[in-house]
C-alpha positions in Angstrom: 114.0 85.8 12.2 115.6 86.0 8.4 115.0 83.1 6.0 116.1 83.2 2.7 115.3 80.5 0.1 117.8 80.3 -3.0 115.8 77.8 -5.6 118.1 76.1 -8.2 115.5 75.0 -10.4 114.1 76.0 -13.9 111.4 77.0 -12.8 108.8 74.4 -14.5 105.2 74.7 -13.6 105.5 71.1 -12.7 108.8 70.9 -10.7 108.1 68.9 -7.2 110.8 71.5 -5.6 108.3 74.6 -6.2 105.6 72.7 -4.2 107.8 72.4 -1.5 109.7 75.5 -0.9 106.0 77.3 -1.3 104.6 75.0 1.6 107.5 75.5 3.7 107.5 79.2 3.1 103.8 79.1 4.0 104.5 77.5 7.3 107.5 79.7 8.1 105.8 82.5 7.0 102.8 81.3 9.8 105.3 81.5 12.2 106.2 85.4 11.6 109.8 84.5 10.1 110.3 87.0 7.3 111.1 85.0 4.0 112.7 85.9 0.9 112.9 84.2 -2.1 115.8 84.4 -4.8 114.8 82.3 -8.2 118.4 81.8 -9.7 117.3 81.2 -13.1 115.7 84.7 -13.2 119.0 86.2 -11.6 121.6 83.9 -13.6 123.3 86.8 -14.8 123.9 88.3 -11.0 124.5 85.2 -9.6 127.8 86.1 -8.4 126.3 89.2 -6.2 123.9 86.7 -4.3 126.6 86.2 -1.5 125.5 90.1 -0.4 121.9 88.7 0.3 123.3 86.6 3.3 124.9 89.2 5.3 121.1 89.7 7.5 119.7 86.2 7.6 119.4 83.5 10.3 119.3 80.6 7.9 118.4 79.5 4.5 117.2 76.7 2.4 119.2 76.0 -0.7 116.5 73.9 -3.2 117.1 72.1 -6.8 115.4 70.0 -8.6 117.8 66.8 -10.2 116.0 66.3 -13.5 118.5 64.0 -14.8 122.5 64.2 -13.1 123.5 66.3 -9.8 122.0 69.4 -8.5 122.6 72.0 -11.8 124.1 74.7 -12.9 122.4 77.4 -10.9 123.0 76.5 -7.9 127.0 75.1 -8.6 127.5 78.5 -9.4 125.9 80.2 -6.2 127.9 78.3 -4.0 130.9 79.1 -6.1 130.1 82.9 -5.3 129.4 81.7 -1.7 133.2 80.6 -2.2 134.6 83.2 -3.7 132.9 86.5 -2.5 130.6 85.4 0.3 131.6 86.7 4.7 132.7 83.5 5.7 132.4 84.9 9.2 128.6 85.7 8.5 128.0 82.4 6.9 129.5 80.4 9.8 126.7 81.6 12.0 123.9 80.9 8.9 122.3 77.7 9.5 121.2 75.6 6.0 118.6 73.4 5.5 118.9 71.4 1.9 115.3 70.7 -0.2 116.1 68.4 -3.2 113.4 66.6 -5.5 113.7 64.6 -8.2 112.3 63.5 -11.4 115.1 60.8 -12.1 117.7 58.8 -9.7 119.7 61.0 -7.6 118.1 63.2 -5.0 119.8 61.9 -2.1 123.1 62.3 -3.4 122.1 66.1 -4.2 120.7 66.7 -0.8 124.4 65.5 0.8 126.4 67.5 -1.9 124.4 70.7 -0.6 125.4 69.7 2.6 129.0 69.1 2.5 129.2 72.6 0.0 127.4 74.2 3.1 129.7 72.8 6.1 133.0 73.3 4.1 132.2 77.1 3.5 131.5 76.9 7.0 127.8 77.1 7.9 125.3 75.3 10.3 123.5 72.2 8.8 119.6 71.6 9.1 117.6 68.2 8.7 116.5 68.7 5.4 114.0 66.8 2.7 114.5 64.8 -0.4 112.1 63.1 -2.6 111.1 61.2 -6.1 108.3 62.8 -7.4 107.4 61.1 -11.1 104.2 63.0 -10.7 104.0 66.6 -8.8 99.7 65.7 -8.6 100.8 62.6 -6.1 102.6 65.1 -4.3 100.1 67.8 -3.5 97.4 64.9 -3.5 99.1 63.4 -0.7 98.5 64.2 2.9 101.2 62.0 4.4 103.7 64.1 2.3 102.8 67.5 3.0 102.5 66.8 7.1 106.1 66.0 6.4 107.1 69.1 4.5 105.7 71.2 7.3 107.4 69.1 10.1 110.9 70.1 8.5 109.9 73.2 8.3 109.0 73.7 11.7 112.0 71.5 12.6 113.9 74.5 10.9 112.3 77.6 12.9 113.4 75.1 16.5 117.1 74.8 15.4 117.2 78.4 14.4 115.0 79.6 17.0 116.6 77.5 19.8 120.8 78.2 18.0 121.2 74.0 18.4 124.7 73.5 18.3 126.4 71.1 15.8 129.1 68.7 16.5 132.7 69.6 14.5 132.4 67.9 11.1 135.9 66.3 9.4 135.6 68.5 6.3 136.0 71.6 8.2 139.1 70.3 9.2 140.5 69.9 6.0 139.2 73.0 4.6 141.4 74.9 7.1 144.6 73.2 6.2 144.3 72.9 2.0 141.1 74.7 1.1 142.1 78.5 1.5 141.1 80.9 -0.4 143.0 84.1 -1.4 141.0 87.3 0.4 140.4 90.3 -2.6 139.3 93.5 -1.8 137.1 93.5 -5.2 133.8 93.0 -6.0 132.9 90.1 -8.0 132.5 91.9 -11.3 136.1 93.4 -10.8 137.8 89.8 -10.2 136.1 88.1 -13.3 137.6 91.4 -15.1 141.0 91.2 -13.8 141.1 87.2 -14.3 140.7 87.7 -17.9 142.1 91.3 -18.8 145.0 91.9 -16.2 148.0 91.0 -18.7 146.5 93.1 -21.4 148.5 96.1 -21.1 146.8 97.5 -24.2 143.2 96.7 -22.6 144.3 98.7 -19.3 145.3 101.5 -21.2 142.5 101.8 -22.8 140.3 101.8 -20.2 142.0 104.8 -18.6 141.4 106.4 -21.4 137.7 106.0 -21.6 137.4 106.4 -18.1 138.9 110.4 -18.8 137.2 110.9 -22.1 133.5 109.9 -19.6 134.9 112.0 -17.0 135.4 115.2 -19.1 132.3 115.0 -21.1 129.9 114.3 -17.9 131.8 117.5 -17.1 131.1 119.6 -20.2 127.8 118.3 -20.4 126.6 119.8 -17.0 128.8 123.1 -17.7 127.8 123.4 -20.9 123.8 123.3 -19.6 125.0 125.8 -16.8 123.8 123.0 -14.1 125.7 123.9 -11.0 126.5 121.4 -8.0 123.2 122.3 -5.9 120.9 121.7 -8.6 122.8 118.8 -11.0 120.6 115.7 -11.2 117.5 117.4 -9.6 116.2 118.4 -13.5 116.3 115.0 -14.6 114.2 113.4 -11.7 111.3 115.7 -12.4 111.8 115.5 -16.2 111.7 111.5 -16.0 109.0 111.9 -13.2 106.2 109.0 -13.7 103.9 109.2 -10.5 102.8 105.5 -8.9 99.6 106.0 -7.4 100.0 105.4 -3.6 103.6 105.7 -3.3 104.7 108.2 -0.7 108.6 107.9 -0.4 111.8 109.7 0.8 114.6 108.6 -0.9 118.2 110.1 0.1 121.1 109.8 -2.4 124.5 109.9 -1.1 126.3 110.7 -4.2 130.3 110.7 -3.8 132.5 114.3 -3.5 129.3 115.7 -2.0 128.7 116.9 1.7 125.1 117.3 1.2 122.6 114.2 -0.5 120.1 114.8 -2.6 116.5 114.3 -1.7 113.8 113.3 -3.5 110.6 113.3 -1.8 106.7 111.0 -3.5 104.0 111.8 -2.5 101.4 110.6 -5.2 101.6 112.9 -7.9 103.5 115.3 -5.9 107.7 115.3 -6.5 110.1 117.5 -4.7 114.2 117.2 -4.9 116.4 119.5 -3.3 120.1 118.9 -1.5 120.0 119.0 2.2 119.2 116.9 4.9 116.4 114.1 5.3 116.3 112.6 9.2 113.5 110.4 7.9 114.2 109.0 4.5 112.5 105.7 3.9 115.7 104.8 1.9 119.1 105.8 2.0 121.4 104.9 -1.0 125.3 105.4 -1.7 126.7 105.5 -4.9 129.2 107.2 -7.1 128.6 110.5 -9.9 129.4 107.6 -12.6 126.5 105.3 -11.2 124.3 108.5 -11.2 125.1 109.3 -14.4 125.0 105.6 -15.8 121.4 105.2 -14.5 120.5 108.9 -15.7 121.5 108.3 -19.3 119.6 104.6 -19.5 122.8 102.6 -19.3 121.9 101.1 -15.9 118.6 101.0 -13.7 118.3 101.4 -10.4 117.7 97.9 -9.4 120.6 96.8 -11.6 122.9 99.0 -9.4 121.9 97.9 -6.4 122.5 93.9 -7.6 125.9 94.7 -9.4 127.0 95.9 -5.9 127.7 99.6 -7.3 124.8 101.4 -5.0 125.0 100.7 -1.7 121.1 100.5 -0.1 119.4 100.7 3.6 115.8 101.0 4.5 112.7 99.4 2.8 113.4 97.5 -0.8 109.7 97.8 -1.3 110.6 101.3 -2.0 113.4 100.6 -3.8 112.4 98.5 -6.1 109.4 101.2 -7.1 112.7 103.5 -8.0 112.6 101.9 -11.5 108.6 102.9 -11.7 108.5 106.5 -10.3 111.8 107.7 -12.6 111.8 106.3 -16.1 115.2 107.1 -17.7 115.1 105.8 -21.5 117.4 106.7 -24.0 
């Protein structure tokens, strides 16, 4: 079993909803469900690729903290993207389970808006938790309180566990009739850029333009080093080469326009990249020459590619995430 928490908050050493969401992910966690945790302040400016993180999971708690009107910014605009971008199919089978504290009047209200947002999008509902908390030392002092964080928890793991079915709800009924959104085959960094650029012929044009003017001089650059298609790339992975001690890895790059990915094997201190084939690479990523070429010349990093949707990635993200460490590409 999947679980992923999204929390809303600002991440205050004293917020109530931190307490919570770490008890509950203890308790999950007890129970061998495999929890991940997404801290939208940290990822405010990939917000809009969070929907991708849902695709696996079983269920998920959405948590906030209401520190003085409705559930914040952060997590409006996840459920936006949830809107927008997210697999309504996947998400109908995703059950929710809403954590709300708060530090002023509200926290019921917040826990029903989470609620309604989830069911008209389409998911499952859980029981979920709401509090006031003036004080987070009351909280953790209290033993009355935390029996009843892990009893939602645990109430969670049954409904996901056992697939308890929920009754039809009136907003999903409305949602089919006047709520419908318009399907794009774009990613979410495409539609903000169409939104606001699509009438600007000039802007369009321009674009093109750079887009050929990048093209020929990724070109000239790897003629002019007399790089040829079964070595290009392999160079700059041993010259950015910064050995983690205790990694041993097998990445495999699908790049684009090539029948044969590029391999680049860790072990330690030890590197080896050739093109070929890898039956056992720990990770397998997709991307485009562009992407490549961003992330070779410092314009993009690995992890950054993989958020912004332009790397596609399966295996362990462990691994992936020690990509940034093992190959340092400045400018």
């Amino acid at each position: 079993m999947k679980i992923n928490i999204y929390y809303g908050g600002r991440g205050l050493i004293d917020d109530p909803t931190l307490y919570v969401i770490n008890k509950m992910q203890e308790v999950l966690e007890e129970l061998r469900v495999t929890v991940t945790r997404y801290n939208l302040y940290e990822l405010k400016n990939t917000i809009t690729t969070l929907p991708q993180t849902l695709k696996d999971v079983d269920g998920i708690i959405l948590a906030t903290t209401i520190e003085w009107h409705g559930i914040g910014g952060y997590m409006h605009q996840f459920l936006d993207a949830c809107w927008l971008y997210g697999d309504k199919e996947k998400i109908s089978r995703i059950y929710m389970c809403p954590v709300v504290m708060s530090t002023t009047y509200g926290e019921r209200e917040g826990k029903m808006d989470l609620a309604i947002a989830w069911e008209i999008l389409g998911g499952l509902p859980c029981s979920g938790i709401c509090g006031y908390i003036a004080d987070t030392v009351s909280l953790e002092m209290n033993k009355d309180y935390l029996n009843i964080i892990e009893k939602r928890a645990e109430n969670m793991y049954r409904t996901i566990n056992q697939k308890t079915p929920c009754l039809p709800a009136s907003n999903q009924a409305i949602k089919q009739t006047v709520s419908v959104t318009k399907h794009m085959d774009l990613t979410p960094q495409e539609s903000e850029q169409l939104s606001q650029y699509a009438s600007d012929e000039g802007y369009v044009q321009r674009q093109k333009e750079d887009l050929q003017e990048l093209t020929s001089m990724f070109k000239g650059m790897i003629e002019s080093q007399g790089v040829d298609q079964e070595t290009a790339y392999i160079k700059d992975f041993k010259d950015h080469f910064h050995p983690v001690p205790g990694v041993k890895a097998v990445y495999s790059f699908q790049l684009d326009h090539r029948e044969k990915p590029l391999i680049v094997s860790v072990n330690g201190s030890e590197l080896n990249c050739y093109y070929g084939e890898e039956e056992k690479a720990d990770v397998e990523l997709k991307l485009s020459q562009e992407t490549m070429s961003d992330i070779i010349f410092a314009r993009m990093t690995f992890q950054r590619a993989f958020m912004g949707g332009s790397m596609k990635t399966k295996g362990d993200f462990k691994l992936l995430r020690t990509l940034d460490q093992l190959f340092v590409f400045q400018e």
